[in-house]
MIDOSE-1310 file (N, C-alpha, C; in nm, 2 decimals, decimal comma, always signed):
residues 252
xxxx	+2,53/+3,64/+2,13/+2,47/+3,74/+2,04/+2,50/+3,88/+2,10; +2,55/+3,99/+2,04/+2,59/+4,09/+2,09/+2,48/+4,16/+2,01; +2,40/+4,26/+2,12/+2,31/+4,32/+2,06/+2,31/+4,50/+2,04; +2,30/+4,58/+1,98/+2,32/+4,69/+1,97/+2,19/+4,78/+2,04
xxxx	+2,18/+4,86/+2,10/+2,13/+4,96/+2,14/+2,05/+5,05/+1,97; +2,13/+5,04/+1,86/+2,05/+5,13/+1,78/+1,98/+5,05/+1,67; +1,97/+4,85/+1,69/+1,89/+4,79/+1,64/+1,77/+4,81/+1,65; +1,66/+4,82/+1,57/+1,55/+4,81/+1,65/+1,48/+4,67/+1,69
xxxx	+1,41/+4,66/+1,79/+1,34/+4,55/+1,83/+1,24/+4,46/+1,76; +1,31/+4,35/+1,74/+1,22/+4,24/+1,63/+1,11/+4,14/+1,68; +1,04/+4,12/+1,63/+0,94/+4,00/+1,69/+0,93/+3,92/+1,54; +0,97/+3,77/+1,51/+1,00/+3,73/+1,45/+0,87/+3,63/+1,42
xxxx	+0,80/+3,56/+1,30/+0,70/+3,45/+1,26/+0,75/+3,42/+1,17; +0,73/+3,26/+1,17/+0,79/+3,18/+1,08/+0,77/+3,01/+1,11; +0,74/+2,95/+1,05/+0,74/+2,84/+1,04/+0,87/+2,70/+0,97; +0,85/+2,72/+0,87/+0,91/+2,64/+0,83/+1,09/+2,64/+0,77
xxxx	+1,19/+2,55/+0,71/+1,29/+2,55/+0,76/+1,38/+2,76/+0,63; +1,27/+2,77/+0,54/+1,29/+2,90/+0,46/+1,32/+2,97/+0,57; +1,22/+2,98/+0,69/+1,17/+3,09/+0,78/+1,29/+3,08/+0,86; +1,32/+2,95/+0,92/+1,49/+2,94/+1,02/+1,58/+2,99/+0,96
xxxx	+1,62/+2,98/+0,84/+1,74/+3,09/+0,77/+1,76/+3,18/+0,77; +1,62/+3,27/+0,79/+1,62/+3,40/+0,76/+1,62/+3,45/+0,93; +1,58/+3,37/+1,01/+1,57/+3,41/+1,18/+1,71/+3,38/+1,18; +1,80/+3,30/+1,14/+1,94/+3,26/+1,19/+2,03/+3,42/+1,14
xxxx	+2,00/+3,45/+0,98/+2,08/+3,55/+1,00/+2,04/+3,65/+1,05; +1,91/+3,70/+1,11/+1,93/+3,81/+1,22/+1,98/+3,81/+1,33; +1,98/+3,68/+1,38/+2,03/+3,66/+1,53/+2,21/+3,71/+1,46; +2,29/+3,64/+1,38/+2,43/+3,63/+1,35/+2,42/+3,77/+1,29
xxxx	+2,37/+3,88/+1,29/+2,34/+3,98/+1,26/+2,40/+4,10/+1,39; +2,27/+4,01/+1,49/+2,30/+4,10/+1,64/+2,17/+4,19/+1,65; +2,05/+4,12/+1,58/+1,91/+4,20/+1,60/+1,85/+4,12/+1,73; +1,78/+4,19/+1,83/+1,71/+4,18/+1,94/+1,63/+4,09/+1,90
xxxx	+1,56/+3,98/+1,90/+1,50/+3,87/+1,89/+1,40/+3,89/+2,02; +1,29/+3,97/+2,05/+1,24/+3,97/+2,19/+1,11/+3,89/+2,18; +1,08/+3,80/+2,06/+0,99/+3,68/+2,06/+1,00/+3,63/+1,94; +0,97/+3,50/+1,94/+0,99/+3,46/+1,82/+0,80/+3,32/+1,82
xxxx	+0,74/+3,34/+1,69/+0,57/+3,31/+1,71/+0,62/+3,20/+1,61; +0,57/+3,10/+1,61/+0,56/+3,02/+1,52/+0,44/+2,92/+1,54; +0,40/+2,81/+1,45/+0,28/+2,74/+1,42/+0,32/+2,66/+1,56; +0,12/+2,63/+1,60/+0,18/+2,52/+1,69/+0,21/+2,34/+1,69
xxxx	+0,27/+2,26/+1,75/+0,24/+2,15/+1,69/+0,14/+2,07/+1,65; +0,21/+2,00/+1,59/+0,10/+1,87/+1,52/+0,13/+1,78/+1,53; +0,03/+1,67/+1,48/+0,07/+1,52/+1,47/+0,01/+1,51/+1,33; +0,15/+1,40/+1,28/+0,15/+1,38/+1,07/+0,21/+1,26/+1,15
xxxx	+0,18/+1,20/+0,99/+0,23/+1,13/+0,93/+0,16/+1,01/+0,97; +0,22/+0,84/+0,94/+0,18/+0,75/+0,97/+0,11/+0,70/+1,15; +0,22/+0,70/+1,20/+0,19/+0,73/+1,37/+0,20/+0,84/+1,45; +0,15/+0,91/+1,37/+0,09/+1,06/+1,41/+0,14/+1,11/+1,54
xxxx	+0,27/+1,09/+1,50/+0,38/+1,18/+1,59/+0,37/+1,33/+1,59; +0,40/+1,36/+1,70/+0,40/+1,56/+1,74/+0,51/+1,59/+1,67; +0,47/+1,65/+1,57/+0,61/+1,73/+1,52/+0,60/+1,92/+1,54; +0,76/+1,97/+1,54/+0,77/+2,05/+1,58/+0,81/+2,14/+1,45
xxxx	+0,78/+2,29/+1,43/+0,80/+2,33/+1,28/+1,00/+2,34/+1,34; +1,03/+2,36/+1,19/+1,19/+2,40/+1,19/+1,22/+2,53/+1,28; +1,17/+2,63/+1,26/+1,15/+2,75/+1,35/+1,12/+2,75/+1,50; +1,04/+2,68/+1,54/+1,01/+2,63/+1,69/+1,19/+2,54/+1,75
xxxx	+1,20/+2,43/+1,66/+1,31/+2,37/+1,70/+1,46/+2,47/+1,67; +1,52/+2,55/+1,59/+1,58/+2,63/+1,60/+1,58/+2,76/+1,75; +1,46/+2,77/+1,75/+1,43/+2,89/+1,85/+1,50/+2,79/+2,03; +1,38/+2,70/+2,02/+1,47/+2,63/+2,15/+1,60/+2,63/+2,18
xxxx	+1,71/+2,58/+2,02/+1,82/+2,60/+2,10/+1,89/+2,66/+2,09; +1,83/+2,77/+2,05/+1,94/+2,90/+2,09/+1,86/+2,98/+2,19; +1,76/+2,91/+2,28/+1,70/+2,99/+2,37/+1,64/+3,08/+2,38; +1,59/+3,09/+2,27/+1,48/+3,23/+2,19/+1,37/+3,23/+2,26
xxxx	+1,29/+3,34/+2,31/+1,19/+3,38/+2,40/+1,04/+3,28/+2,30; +0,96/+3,22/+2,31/+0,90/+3,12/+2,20/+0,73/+3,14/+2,23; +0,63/+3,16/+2,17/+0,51/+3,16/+2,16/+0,46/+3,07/+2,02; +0,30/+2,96/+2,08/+0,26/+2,90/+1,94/+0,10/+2,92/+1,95
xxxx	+0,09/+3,02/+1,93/-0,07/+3,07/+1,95/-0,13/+3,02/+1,86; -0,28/+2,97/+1,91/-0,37/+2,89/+1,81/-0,47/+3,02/+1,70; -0,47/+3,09/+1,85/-0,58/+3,23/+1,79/-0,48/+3,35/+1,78; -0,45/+3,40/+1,64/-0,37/+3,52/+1,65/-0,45/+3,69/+1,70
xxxx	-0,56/+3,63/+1,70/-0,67/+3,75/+1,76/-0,72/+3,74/+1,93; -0,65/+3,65/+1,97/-0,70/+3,60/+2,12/-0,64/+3,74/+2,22; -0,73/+3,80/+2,26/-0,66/+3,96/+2,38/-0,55/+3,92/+2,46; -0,50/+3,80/+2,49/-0,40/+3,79/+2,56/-0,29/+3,80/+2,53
xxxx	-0,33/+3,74/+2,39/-0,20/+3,74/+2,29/-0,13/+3,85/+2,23; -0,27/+3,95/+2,18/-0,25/+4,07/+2,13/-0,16/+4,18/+2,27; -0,22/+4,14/+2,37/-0,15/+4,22/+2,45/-0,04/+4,21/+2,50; +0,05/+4,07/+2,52/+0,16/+4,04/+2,52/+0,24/+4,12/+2,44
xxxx	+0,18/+4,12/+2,28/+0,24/+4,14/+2,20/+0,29/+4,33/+2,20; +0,22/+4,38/+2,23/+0,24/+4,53/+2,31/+0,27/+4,59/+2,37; +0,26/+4,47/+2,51/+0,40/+4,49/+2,60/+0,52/+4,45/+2,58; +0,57/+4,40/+2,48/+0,67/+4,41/+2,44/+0,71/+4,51/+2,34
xxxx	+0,67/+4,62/+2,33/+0,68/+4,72/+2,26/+0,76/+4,68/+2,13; +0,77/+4,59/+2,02/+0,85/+4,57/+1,92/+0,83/+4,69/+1,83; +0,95/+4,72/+1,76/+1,00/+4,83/+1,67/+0,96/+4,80/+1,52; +0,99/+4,66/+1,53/+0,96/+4,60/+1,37/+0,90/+4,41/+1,41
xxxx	+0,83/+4,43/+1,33/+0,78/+4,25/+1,33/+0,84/+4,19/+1,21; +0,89/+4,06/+1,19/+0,93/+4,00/+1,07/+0,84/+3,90/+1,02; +0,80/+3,85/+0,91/+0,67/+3,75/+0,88/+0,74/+3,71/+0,76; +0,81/+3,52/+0,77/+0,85/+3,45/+0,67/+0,78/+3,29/+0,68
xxxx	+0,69/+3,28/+0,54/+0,59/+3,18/+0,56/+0,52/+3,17/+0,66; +0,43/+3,23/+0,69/+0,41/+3,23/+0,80/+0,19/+3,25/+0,75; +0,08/+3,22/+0,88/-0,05/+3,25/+0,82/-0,05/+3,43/+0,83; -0,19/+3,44/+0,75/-0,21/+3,56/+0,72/-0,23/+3,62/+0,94
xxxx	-0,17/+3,74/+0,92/-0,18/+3,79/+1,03/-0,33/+3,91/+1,07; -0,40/+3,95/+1,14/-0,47/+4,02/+1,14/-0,42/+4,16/+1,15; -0,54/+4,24/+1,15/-0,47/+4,39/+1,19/-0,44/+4,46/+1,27; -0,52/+4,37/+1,37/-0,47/+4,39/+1,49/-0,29/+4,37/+1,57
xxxx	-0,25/+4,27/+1,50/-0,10/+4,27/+1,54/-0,01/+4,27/+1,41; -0,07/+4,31/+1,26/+0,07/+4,38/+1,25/+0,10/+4,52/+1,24; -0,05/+4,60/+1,30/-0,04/+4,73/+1,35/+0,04/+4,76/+1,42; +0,11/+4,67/+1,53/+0,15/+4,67/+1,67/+0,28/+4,77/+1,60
xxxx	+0,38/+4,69/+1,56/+0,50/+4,84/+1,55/+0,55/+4,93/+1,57; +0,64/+5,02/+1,54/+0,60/+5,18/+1,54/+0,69/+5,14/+1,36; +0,76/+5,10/+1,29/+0,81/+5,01/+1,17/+0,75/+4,95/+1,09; +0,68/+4,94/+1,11/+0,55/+4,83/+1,05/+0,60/+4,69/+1,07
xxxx	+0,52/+4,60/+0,94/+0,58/+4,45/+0,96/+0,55/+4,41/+0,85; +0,69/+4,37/+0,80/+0,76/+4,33/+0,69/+0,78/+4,16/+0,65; +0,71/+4,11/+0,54/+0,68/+3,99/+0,50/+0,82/+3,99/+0,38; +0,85/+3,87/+0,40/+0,95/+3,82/+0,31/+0,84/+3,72/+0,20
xxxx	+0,83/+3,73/+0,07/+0,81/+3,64/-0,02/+0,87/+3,61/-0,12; +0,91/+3,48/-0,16/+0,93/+3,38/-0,26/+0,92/+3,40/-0,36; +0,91/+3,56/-0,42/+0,85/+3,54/-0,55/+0,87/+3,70/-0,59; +0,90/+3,76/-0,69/+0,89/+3,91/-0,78/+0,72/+3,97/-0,76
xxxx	+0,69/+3,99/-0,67/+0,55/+4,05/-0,62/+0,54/+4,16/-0,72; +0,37/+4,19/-0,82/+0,29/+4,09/-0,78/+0,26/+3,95/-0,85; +0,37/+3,91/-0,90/+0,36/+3,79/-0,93/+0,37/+3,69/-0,86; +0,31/+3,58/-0,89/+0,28/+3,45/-0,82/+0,25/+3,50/-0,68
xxxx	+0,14/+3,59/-0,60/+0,10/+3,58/-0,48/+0,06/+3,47/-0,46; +0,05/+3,44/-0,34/-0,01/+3,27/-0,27/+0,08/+3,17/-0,19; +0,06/+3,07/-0,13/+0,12/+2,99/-0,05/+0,28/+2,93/-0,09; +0,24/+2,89/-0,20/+0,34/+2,82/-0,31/+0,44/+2,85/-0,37
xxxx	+0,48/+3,01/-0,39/+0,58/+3,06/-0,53/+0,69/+2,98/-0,57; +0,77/+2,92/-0,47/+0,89/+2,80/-0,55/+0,85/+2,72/-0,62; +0,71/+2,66/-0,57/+0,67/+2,54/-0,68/+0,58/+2,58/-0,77; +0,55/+2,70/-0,79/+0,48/+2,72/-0,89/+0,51/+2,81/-1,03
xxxx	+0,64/+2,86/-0,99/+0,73/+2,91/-1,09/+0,82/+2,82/-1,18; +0,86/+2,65/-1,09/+0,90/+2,62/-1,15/+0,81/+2,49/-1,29; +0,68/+2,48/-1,17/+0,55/+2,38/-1,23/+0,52/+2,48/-1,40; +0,52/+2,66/-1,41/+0,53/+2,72/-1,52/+0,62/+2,70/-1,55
xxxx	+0,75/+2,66/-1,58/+0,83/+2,68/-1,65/+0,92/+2,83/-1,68; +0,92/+2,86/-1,56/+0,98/+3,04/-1,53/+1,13/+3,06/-1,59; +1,20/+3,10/-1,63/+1,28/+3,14/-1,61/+1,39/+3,21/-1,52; +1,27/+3,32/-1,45/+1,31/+3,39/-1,36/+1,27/+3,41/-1,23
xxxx	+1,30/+3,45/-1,08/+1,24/+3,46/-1,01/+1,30/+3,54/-0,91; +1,24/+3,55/-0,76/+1,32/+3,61/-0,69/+1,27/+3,67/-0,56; +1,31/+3,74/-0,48/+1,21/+3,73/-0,34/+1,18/+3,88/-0,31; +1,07/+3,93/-0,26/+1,06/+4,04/-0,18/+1,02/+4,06/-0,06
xxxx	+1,05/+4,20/-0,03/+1,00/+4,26/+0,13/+0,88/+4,38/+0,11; +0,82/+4,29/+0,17/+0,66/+4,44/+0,15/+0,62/+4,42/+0,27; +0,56/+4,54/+0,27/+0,46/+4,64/+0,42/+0,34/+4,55/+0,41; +0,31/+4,41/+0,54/+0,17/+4,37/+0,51/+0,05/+4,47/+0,53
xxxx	-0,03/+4,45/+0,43/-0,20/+4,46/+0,50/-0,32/+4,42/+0,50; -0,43/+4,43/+0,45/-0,52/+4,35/+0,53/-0,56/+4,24/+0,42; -0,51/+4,26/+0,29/-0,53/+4,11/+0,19/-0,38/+4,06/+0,16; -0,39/+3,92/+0,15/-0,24/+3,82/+0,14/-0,13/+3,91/+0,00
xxxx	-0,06/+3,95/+0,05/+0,04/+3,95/-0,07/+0,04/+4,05/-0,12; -0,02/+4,18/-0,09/-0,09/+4,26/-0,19/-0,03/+4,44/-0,12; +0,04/+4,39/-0,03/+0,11/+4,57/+0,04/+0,19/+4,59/-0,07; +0,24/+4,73/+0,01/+0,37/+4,79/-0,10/+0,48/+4,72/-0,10
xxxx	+0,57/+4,70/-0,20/+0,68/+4,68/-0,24/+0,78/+4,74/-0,16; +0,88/+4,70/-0,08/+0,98/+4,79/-0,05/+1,13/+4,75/-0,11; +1,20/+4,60/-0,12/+1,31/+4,60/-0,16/+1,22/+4,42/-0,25; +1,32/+4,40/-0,39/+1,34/+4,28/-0,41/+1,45/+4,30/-0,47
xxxx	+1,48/+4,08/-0,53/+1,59/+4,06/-0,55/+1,61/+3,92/-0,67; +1,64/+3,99/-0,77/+1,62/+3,84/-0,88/+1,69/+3,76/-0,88; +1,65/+3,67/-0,95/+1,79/+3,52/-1,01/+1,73/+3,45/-1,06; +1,78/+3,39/-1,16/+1,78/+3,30/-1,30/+1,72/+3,15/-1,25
xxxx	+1,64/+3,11/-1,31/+1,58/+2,96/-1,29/+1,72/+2,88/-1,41; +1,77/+2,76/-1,32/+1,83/+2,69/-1,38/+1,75/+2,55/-1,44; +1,79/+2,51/-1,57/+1,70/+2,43/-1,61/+1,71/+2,26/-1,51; +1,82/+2,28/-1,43/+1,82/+2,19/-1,36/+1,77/+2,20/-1,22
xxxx	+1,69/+2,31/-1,18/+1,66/+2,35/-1,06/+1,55/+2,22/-1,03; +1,50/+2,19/-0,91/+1,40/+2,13/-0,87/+1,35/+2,21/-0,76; +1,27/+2,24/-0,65/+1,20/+2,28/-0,56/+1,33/+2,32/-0,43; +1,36/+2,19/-0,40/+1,49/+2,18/-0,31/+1,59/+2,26/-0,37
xxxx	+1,67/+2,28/-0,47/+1,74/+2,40/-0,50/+1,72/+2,52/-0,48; +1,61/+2,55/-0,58/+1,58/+2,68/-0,57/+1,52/+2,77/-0,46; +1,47/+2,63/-0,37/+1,43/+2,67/-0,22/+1,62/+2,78/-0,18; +1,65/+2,65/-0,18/+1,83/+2,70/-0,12/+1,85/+2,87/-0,15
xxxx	+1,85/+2,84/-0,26/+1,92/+2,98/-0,35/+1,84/+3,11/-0,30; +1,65/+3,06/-0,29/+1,61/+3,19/-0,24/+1,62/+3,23/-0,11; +1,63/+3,11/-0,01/+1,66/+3,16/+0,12/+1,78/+3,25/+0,15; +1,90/+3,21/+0,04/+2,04/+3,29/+0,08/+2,01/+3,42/+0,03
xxxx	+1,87/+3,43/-0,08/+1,86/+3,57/-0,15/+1,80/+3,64/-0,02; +1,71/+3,57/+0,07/+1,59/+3,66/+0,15/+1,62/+3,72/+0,26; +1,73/+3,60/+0,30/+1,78/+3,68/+0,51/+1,85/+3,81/+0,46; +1,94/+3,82/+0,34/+2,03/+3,94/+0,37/+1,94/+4,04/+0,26
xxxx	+1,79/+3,99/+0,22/+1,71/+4,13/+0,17/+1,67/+4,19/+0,29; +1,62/+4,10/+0,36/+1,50/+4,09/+0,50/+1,63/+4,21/+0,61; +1,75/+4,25/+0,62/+1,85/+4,29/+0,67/+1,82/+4,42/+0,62; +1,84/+4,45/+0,48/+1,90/+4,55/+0,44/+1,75/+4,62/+0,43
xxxx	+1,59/+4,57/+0,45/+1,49/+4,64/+0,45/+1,50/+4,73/+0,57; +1,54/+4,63/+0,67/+1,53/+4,65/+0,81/+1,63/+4,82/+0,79; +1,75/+4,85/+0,75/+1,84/+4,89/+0,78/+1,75/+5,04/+0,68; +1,66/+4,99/+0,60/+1,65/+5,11/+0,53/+1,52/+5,20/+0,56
xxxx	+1,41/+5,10/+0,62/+1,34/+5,14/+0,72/+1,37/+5,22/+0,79; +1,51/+5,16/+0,92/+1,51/+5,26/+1,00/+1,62/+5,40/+0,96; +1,65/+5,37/+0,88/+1,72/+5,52/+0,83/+1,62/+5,61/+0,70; +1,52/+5,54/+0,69/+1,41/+5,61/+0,63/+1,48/+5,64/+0,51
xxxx	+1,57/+5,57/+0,45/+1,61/+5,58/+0,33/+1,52/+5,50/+0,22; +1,42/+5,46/+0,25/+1,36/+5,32/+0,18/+1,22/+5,35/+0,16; +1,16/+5,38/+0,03/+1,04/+5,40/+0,05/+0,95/+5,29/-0,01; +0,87/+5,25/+0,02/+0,76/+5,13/-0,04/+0,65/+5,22/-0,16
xxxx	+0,65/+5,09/-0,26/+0,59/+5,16/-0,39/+0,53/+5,01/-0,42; +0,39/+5,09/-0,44/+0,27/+5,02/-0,45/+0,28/+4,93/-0,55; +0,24/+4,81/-0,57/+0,24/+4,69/-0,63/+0,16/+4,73/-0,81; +0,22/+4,71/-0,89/+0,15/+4,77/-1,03/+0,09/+4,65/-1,09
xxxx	-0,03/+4,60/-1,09/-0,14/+4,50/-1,18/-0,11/+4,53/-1,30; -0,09/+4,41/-1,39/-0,06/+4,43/-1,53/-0,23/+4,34/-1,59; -0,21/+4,25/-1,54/-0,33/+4,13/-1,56/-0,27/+4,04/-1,64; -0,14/+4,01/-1,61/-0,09/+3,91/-1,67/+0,00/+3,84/-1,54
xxxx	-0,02/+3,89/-1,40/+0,05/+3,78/-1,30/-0,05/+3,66/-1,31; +0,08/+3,52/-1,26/+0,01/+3,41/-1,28/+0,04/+3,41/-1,08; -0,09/+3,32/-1,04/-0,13/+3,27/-0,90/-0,01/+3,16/-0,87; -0,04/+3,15/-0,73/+0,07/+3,05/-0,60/-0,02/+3,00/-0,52
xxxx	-0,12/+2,89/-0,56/-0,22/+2,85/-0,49/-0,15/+2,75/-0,39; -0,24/+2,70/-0,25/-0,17/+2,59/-0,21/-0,22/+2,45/-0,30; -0,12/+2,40/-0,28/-0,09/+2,27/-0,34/-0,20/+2,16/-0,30; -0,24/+2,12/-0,33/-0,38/+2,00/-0,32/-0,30/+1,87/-0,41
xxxx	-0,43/+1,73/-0,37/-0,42/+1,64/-0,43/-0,45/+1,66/-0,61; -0,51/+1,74/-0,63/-0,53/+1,75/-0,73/-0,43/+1,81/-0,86; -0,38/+1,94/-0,79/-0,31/+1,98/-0,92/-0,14/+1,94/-0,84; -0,17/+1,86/-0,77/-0,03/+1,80/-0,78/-0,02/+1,67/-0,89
xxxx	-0,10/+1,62/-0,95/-0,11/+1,50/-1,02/-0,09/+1,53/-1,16; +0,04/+1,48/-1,23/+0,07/+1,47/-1,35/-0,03/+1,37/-1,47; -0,03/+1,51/-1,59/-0,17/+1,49/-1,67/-0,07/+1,46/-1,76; -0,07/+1,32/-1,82/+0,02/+1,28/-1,94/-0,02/+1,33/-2,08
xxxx	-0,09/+1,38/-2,11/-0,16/+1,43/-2,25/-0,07/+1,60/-2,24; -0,02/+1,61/-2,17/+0,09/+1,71/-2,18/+0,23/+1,72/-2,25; +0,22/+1,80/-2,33/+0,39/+1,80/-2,37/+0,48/+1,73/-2,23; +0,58/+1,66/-2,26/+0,71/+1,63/-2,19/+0,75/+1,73/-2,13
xxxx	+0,82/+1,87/-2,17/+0,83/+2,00/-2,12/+0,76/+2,02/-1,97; +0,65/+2,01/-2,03/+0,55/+2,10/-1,87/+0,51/+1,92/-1,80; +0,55/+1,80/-1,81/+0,54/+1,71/-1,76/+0,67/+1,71/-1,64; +0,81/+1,75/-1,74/+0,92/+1,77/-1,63/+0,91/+1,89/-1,56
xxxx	+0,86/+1,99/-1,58/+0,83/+2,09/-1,50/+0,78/+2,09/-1,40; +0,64/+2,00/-1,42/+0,58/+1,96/-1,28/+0,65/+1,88/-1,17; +0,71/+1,80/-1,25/+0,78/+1,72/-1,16/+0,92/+1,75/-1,09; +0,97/+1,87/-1,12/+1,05/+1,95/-1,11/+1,01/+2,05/-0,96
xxxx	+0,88/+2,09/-1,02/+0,87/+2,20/-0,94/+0,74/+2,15/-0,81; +0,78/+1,97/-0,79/+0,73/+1,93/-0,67/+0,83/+1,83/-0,65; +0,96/+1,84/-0,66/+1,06/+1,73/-0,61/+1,14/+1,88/-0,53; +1,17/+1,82/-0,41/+1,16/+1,63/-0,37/+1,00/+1,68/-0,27
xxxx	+0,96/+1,74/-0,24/+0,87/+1,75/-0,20/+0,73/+1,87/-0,22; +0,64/+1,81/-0,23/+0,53/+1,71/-0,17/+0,55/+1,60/-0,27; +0,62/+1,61/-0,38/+0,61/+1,45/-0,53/+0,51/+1,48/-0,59; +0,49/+1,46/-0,73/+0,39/+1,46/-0,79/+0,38/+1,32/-0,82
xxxx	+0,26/+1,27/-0,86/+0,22/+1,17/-0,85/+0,08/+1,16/-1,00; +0,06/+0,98/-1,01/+0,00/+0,96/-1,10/-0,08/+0,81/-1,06; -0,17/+0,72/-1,17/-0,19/+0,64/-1,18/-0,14/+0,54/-1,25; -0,12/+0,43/-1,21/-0,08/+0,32/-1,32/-0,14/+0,21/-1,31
xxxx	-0,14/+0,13/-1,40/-0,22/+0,01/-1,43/-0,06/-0,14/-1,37; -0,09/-0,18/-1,30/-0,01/-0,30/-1,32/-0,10/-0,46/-1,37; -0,10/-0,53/-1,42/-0,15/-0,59/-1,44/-0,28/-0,59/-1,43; -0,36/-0,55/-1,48/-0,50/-0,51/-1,50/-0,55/-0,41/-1,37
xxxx	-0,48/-0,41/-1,25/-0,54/-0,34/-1,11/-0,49/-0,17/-1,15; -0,56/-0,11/-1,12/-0,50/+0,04/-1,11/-0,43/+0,07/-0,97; -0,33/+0,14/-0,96/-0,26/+0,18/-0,83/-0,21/+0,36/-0,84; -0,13/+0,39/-0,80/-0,08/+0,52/-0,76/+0,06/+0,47/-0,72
């Protein structure tokens, strides 16, 4: 990685494999990487194996400086975070951060989302654009602060819902939209060419809640339409799912 002297210094958060995309093109960029925070592990699944997020496992092997803090308000952590004097912080899927560190900057810190803000705020925006039946969609860069989703606007970027999209595509499509927004915010930031403009409430954005057992479950008394929708805009993952009767037993 050849790094420039007039980049400014990044501190990177991210979790999952959206968030590795967008850390890969800044590294292939030549931005200073001087930490990179992500979730810490867990154990899922059946034999409740430690898994590692996509971001943790990317960062190892390209030898990326690595923190998985449990408490993002813990003084040790906050002060780490300071002495490394970062220029700009980056935040893709990632939890809500406090104010205390995305104060830290002298750039602020800039959230990548899923979604035409302020539409669809919340955890979910791929699967929930497509569970409505959207047509359109697309990703932005806003200045976090102290409520989810809700800073200024500084750059987004649209594209067309294909009627054949499912979760897994359109995941694809937005990630190639987001690393080279997440670039060009950075670039306009520091040339102060780029100004952030405040998020306009119409009262017609629809929510990005997280996904539960509940409104993942297909309601058959629905049009066909919004039945393949759903199922659309939870393939291949998490699945939406149902009941059925096999021979008199009910199953799932």
């Amino acid at each position: 990685m050849n790094e420039s002297p007039l980049l400014p210094r990044v501190i990177f958060y991210g979790t999952p494999e959206f968030a590795r995309y967008c850390l890969d093109a800044l590294i292939v960029a030549g931005y200073p990487i001087i930490m990179v925070i992500t979730a810490p592990d867990r154990r899922s699944g059946r034999g409740k194996k430690i898994n590692s997020s996509a971001v943790k496992e990317y960062s190892v092997k390209k030898k990326l400086p690595l923190l998985q803090p449990e408490n993002l308000k813990d003084s040790n952590f906050v002060s780490r975070l300071k002495n490394l004097q970062p220029e700009i912080q980056i935040v893709v899927a990632f939890r809500m951060l406090p104010k205390v560190v995305w104060k830290v900057p002298s750039y602020g810190t800039i959230n990548l989302h899923a979604s035409l803000l302020p539409n669809y705020r919340g955890a979910a925006p791929i699967n929930w654009v497509l569970i409505n039946g959207e047509k359109k969609t697309g990703v932005s860069t806003f200045l976090i602060n102290e409520q989810i989703d809700t800073g200024a606007v500084l750059l987004q970027k649209e594209v067309s819902i294909g009627k054949e999209y499912n979760v897994g595509i359109l995941h694809d499509i937005l990630s190639k939209l987001g690393a080279p927004l997440i670039i060009k915010t950075i670039e306009g930031l520091v040339s102060r060419s780029l100004s952030a403009i405040n998020q306009q409430i119409s009262g017609q954005e629809k929510e990005a809640p997280k996904l539960t057992t509940e409104n993942t479950r297909l309601d058959w008394t629905l049009q066909i339409e919004h039945i393949q929708n759903k199922i659309n805009g939870l393939s291949p993952n998490p699945g939406a799912w149902t009941f059925f009767k096999n021979k008199g037993e009910k199953g799932e």
